[in-house]
RODO-2510 file (C-alpha; in nm, 4 decimals, decimal comma):
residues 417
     n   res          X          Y          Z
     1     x     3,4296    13,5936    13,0524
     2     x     3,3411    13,3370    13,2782
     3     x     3,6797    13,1327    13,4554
     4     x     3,7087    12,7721    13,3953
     5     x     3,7832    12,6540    13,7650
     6     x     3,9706    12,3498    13,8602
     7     x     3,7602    12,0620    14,0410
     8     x     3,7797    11,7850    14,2585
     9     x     3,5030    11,5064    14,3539
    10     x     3,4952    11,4288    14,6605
    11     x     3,2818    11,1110    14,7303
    12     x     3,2855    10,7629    14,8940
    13     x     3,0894    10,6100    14,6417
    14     x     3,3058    10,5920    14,2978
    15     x     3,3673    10,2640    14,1136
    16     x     3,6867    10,1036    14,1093
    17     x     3,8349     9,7758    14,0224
    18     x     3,7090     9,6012    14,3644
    19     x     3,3520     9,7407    14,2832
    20     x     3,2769     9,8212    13,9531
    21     x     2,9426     9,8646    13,9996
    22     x     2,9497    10,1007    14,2861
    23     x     2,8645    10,5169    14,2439
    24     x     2,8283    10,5223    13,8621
    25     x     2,5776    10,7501    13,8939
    26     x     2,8327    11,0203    14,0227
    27     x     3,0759    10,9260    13,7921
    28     x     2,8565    10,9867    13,4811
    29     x     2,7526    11,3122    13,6345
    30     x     3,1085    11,4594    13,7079
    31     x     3,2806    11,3007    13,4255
    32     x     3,0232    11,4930    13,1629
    33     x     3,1583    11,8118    13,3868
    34     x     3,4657    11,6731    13,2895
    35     x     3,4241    11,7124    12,9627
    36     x     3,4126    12,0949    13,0051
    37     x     3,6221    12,1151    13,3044
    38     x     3,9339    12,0381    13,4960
    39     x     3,8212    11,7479    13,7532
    40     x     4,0197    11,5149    13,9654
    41     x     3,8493    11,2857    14,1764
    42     x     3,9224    11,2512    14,5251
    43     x     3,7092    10,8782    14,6740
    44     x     3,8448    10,7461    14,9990
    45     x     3,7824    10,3715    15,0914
    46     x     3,6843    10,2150    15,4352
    47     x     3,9664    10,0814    15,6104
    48     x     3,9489     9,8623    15,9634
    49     x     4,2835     9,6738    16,0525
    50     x     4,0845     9,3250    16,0625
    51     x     3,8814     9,3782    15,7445
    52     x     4,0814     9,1157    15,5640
    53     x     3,9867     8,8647    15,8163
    54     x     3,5953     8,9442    15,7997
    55     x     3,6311     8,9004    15,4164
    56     x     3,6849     8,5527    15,4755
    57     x     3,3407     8,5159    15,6019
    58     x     3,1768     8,7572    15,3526
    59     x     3,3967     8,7633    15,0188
    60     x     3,2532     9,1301    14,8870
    61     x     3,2978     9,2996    15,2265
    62     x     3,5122     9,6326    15,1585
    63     x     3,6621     9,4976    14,8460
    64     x     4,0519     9,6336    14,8114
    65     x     4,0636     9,9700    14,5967
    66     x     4,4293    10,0774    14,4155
    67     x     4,5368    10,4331    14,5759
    68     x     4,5814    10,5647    14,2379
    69     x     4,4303    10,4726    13,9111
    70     x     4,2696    10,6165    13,5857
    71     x     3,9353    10,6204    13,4841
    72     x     3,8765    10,7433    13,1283
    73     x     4,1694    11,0024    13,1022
    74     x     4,0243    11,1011    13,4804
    75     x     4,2434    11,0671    13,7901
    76     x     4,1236    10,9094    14,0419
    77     x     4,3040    10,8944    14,3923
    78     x     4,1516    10,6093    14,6669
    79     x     4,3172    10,6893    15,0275
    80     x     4,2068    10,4722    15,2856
    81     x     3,9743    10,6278    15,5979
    82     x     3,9695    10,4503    15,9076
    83     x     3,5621    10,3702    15,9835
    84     x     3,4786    10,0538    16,2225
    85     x     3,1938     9,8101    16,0330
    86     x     2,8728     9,9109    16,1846
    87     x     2,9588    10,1330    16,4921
    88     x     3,0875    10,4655    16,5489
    89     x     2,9358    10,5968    16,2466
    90     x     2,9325    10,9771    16,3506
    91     x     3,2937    10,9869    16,3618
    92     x     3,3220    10,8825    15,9973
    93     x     3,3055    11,1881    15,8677
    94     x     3,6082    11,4007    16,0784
    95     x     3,8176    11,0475    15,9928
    96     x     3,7206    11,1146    15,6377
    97     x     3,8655    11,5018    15,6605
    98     x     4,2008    11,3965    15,8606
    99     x     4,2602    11,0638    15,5808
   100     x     4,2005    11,2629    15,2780
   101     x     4,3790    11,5779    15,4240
   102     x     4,7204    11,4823    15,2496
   103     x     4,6309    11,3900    14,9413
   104     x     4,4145    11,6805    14,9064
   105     x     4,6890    11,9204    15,0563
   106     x     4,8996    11,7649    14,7516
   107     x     4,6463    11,8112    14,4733
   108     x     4,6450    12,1919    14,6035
   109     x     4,9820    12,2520    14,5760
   110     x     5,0546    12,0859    14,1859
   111     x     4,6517    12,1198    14,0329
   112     x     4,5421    12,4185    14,2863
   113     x     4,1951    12,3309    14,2605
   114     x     3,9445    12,5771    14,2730
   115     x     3,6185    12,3678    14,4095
   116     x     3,5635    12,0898    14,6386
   117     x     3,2734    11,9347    14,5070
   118     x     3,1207    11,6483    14,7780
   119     x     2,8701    11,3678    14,6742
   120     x     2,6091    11,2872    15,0038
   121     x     2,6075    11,5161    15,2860
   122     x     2,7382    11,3156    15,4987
   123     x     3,0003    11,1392    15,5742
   124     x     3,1227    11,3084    15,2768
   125     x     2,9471    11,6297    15,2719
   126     x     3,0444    11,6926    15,6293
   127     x     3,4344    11,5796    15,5770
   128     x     3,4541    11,8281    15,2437
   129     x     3,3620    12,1344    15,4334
   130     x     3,6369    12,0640    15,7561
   131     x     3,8535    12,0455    15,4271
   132     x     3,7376    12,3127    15,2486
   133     x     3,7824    12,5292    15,5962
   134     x     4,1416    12,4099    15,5940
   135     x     4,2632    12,4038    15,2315
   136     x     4,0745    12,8188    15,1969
   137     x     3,8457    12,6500    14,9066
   138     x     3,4573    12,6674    14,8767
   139     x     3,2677    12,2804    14,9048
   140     x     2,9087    12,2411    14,7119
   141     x     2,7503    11,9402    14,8627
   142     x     2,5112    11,7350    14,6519
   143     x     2,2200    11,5499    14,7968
   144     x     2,1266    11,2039    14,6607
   145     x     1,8698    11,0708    14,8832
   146     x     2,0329    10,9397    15,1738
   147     x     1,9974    11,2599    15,3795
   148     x     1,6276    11,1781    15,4709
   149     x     1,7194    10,8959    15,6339
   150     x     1,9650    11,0192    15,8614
   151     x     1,7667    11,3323    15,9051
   152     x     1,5593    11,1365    16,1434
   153     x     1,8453    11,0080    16,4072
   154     x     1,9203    11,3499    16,6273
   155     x     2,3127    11,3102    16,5918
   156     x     2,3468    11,2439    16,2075
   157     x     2,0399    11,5286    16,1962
   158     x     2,2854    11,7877    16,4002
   159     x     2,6246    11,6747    16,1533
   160     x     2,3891    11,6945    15,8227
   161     x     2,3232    12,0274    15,9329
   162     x     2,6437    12,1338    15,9852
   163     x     2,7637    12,0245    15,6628
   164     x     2,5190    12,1734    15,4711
   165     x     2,4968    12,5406    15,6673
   166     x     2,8832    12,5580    15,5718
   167     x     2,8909    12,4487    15,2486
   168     x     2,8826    12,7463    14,9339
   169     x     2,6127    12,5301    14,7465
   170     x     2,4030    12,2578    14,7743
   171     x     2,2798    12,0873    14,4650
   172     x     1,9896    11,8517    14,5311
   173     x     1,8723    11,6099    14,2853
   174     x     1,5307    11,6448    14,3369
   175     x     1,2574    11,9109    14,5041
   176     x     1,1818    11,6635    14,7891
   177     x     1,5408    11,6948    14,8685
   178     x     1,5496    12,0842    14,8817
   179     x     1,2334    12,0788    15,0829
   180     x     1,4603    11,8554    15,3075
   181     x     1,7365    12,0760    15,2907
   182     x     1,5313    12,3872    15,3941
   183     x     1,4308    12,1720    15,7128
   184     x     1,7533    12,1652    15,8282
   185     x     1,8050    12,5017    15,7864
   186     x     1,9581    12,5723    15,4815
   187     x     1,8718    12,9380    15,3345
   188     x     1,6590    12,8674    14,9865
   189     x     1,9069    13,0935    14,7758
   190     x     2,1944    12,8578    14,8602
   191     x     2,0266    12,5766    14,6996
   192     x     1,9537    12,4741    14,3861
   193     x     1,7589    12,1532    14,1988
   194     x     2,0078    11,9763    13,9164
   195     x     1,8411    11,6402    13,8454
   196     x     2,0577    11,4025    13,6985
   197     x     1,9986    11,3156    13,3133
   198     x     2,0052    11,0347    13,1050
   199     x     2,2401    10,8776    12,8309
   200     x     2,0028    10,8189    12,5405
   201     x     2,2637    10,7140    12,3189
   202     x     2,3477    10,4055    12,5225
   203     x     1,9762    10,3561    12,6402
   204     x     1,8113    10,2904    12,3668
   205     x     1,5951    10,0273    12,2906
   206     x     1,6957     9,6703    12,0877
   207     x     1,4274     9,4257    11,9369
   208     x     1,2213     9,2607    12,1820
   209     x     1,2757     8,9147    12,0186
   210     x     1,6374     8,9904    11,9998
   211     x     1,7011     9,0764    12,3951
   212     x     1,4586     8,7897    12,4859
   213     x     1,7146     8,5572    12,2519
   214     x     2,0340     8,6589    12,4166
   215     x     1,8473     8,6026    12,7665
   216     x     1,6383     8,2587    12,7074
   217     x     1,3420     8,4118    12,7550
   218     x     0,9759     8,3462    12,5658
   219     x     0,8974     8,5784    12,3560
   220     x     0,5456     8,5657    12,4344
   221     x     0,5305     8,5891    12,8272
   222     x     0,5053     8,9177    13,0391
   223     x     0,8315     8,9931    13,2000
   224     x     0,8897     9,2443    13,4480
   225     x     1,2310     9,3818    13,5522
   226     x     1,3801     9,5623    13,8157
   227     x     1,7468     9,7133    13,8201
   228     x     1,9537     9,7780    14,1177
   229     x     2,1771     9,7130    14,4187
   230     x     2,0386     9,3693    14,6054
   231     x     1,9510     9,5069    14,8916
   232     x     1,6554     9,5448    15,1165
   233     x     1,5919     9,9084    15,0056
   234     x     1,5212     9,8325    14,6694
   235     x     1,2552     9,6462    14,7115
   236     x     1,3021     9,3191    14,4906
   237     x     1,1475     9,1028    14,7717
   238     x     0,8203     9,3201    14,7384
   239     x     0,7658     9,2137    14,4249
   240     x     0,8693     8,8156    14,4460
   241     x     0,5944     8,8039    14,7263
   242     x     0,3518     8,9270    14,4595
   243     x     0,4349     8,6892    14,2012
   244     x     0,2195     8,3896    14,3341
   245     x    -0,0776     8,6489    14,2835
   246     x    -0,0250     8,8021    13,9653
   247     x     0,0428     8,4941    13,8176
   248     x    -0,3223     8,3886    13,8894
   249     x    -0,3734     8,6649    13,5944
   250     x    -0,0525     8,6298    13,4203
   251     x     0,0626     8,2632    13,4437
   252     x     0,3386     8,2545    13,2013
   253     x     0,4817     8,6025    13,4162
   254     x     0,8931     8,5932    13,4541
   255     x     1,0443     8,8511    13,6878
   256     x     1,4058     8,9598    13,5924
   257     x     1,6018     9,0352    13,8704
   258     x     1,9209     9,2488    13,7920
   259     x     2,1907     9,3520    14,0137
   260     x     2,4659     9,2415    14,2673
   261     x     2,6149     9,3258    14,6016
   262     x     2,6581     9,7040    14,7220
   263     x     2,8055     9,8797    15,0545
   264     x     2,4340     9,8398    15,1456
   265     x     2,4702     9,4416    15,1534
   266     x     2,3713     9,1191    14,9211
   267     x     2,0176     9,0070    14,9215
   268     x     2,0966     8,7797    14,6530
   269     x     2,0944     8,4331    14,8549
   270     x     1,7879     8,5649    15,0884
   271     x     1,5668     8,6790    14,7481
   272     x     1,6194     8,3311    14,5958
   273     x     1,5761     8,1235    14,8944
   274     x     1,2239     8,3716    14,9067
   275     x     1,1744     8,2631    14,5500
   276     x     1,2714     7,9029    14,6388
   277     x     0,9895     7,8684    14,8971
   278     x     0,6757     8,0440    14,6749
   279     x     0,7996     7,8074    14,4031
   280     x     0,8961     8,0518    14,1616
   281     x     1,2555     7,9446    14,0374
   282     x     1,1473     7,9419    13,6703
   283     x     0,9607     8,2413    13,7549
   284     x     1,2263     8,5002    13,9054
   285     x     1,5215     8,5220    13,7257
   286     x     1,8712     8,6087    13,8955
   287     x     2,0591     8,7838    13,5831
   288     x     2,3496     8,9093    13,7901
   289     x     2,4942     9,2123    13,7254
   290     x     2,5173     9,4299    13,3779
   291     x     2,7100     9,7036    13,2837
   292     x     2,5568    10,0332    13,1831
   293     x     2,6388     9,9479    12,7872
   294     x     2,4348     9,5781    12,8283
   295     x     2,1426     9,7227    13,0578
   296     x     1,9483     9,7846    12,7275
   297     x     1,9519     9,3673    12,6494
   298     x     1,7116     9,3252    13,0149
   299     x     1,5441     9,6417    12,9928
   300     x     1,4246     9,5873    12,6113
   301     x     1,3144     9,2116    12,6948
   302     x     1,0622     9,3372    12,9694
   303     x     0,7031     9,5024    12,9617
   304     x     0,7250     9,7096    13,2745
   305     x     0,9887     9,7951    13,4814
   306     x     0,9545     9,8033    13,8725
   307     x     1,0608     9,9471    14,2124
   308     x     0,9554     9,9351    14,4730
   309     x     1,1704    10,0936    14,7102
   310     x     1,1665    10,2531    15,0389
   311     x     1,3975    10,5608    14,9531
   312     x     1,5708    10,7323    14,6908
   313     x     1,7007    11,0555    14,5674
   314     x     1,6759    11,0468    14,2379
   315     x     1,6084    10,7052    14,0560
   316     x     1,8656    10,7218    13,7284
   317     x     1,7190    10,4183    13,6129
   318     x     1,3814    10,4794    13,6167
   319     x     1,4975    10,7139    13,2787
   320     x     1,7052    10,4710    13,1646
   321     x     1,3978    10,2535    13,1541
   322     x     1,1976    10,4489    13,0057
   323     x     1,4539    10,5274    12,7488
   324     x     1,4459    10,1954    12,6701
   325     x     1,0721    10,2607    12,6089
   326     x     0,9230    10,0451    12,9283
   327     x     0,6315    10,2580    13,1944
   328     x     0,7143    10,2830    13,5391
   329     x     0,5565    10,1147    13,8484
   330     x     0,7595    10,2583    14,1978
   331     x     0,6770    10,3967    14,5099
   332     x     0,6081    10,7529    14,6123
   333     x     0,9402    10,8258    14,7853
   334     x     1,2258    11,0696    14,7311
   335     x     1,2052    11,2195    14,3659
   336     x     1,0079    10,8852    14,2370
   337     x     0,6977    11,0749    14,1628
   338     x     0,8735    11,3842    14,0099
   339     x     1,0487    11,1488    13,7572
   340     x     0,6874    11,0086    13,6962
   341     x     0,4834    11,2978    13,6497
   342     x     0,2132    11,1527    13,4502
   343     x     0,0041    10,8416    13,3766
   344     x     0,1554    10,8441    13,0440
   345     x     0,4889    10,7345    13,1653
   346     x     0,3616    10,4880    13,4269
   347     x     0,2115    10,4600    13,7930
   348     x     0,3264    10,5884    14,1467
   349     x     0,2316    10,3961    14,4473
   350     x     0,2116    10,4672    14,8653
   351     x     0,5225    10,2536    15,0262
   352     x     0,4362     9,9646    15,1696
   353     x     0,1077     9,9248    14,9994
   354     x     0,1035     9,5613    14,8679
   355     x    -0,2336     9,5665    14,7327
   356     x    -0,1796     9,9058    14,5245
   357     x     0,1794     9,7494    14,4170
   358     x    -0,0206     9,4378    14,2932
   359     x    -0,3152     9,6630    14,1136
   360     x    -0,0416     9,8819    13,9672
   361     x     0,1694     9,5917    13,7993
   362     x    -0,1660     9,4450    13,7033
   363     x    -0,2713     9,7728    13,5202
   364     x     0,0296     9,8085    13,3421
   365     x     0,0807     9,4488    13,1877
   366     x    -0,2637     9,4784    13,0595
   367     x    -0,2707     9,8120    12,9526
   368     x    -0,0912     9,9588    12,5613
   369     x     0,1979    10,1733    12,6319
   370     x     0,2984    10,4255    12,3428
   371     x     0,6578    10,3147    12,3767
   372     x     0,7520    10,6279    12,1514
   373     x     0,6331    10,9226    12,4310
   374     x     0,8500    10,7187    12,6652
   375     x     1,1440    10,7202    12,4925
   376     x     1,0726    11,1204    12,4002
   377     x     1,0461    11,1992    12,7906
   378     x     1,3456    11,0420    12,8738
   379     x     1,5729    11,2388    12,5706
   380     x     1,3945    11,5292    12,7163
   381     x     1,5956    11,4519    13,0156
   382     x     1,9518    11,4005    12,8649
   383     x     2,2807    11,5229    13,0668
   384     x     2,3185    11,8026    12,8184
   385     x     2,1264    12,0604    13,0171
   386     x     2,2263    11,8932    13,3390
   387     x     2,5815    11,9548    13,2752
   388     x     2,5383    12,3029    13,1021
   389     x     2,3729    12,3968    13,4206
   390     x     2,6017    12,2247    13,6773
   391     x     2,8931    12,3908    13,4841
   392     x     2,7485    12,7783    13,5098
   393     x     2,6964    12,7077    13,8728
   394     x     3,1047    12,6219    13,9662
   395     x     3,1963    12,9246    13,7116
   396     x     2,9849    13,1427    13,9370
   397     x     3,1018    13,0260    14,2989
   398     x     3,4317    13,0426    14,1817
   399     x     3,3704    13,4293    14,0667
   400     x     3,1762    13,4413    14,4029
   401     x     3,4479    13,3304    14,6251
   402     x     3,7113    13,5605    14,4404
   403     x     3,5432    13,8549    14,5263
   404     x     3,4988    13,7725    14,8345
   405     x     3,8745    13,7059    14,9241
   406     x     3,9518    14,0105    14,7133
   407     x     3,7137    14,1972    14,9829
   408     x     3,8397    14,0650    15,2646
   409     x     4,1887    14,1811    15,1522
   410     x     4,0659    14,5140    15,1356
   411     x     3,9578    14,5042    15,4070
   412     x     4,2375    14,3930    15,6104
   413     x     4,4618    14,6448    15,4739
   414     x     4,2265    14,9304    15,5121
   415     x     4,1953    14,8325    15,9079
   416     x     4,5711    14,7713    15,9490
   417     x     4,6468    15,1634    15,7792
***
């Protein structure tokens, strides 16, 4: 019979009360573990001694976190880390290890937890296994996308490797990011592709004319829609710039922007000053943010949902889109094309390529989607297997690792008689 080990997430980006918006991805992940097994969650928070100060000149800069709170029955612990804004970023993650170490040391002692389970490799990734190496408990690591950017810079390159060569298991999200991982090293048994999923039951679509009610929207003109963070990555501005050009074709078009500030930053005043100056205020539409239970109202008012971003992991939305039943225009980075595997469910586009961004919107306002093999790929990707999978993976290292100790015990006592 297989054990039923004690957890704790380890990760930087978790929602709380300051950002509510912030990680949910992880959070839906860990919390369907949750379901099954133990899990605590363990998500330290920036800290600076002036921080307060710079919020005075940007308001959603490192919002205040509570140390303790309670997220659906789930603990959640917030200790602070000390990280200077902007510099000194490859110390981050051995301030991360020597922060958390307490709390941690404390969770060991009273919940004993069997598996140290870190979200990014790094600084998170990197901090779990100096913790995991202290506290005698194994670390998976699991990579979301933001590995192949600091893959290219030589120092974050040498600390990703680390973390990842030390760590019992790596989980990526996508192939593209085990490809990555093997790059740096990391022996292809040790690693293993868990996607995330989808929740059909609360991405599912609503009546077109009742979403374009609640929003103010025609129910006649082609919308488009992008969710996400307002940041440069995501690509919002790519598609604003296109607007003057599509609308040649499609002159009643509406754009729905959706999202807010993230760690990343807040495009929000730069996209509509971009939107000011093609003339496009009635045209792009700043909805602000939604929680995952509303996304459905934006998502079901649109034809085709966009992004066009510069790099991902694994792109939860682009399945809650489709769940929603809307095709997929994004670019051909991270796992983009691997959630898009056919021309059924929409198009994938080079980075960077305006004219095959503007051809690809094009071709899928004009062209008749069957809306009911969209929403049957994405329930083909629900968090049921996800989590069955995830779940026989930490039942396994923990059997793993208690051999091991048992052997080493063994062996001790065979070498000291």
């Amino acid at each position: 019979m297989l054990p039923t080990p004690r957890l704790v997430v380890f990760t930087t980006l978790f929602p709380h009360p300051g950002q509510p918006g912030m990680g949910l991805f992880i959070r839906e992940r860990m919390f369907r573990v949750g379901q099954t097994l133990p899990v605590v969650v363990v998500a330290p928070v920036p800290w600076f001694p002036f921080q307060g100060l710079i919020r005075y000149l940007k308001p959603h800069f490192r919002p205040p976190a509570p140390r303790y709170e309670q997220q659906q029955g789930f603990e959640v612990y917030h200790p602070r880390f000390f990280s200077v804004p902007g510099r000194f970023k490859t110390l981050d993650g051995l301030f991360l290890a020597l922060s958390s170490f307490v709390v941690l040391r404390r969770l060991k002692q009273h919940y004993d937890f069997e598996v140290l389970d870190a979200h990014f490799a790094y600084p998170d990734g990197y901090a779990a296994t100096l913790l995991g190496r202290w506290l005698k408990v194994p670390v998976t690591i699991t990579m979301r996308g933001t590995e192949s950017r600091l893959a290219n810079d030589p120092q974050f390159r040498r600390l990703l490797c680390l973390a990842l060569q030390r760590a019992q298991r790596i989980f990526c999200v996508s192939e593209s990011l085990k490809r990555l991982a093997i790059t740096l090293g990391v022996r292809e048994e040790k690693i293993q592709v868990v996607p995330n999923g989808v929740d059909t039951g609360k991405f599912a679509p609503i009546s077109k004319e009742k979403a374009r009610q609640k929003l103010g929207l025609p129910l006649q003109a082609p919308v488009l829609v992008t969710v996400g963070a307002l940041v440069e990555r995501k690509g919002f501005h790519r598609v604003i710039e296109l607007m003057p050009q599509l609308r040649q074709e499609f002159p009643e078009l509406i754009y729905l922007v959706v999202g807010g500030s993230s760690p990343e930053g807040d495009w929000r005043k730069k996209l509509q000053q971009q939107a000011e100056a093609l003339g496009l205020q009635e045209r792009v539409r700043f909805l602000g943010q939604f929680s995952p239970e509303e996304l459905k109202v934006p998502l079901s008012a649109a034809d085709v949902f966009v992004l066009a971003t510069r790099n991902e992991g694994w792109a939860n939305v682009l399945l809650e889109a489709m769940a929603c039943g809307l095709p997929v225009v994004t670019t051909d980075v991270g796992g983009n094309a691997e959630v898009i595997s056919t021309s059924n469910l929409g198009e994938v586009i080079p980075f960077g390529d305006a004219a095959a961004l503007e051809s690809a919107l094009a071709g899928a306002l004009r062209k008749s989607w069957e809306r009911a093999k969209l929403i049957a790929y994405a329930k083909g990707n629900s968090w049921d297997l996800r989590v069955a999978t995830l779940v026989q993976a930490f039942q396994k290292l923990v059997c793993t690792h208690a051999n091991e100790s048992t052997l080493k015990v063994k062996n001790a006592r065979s070498i000291r008689s």
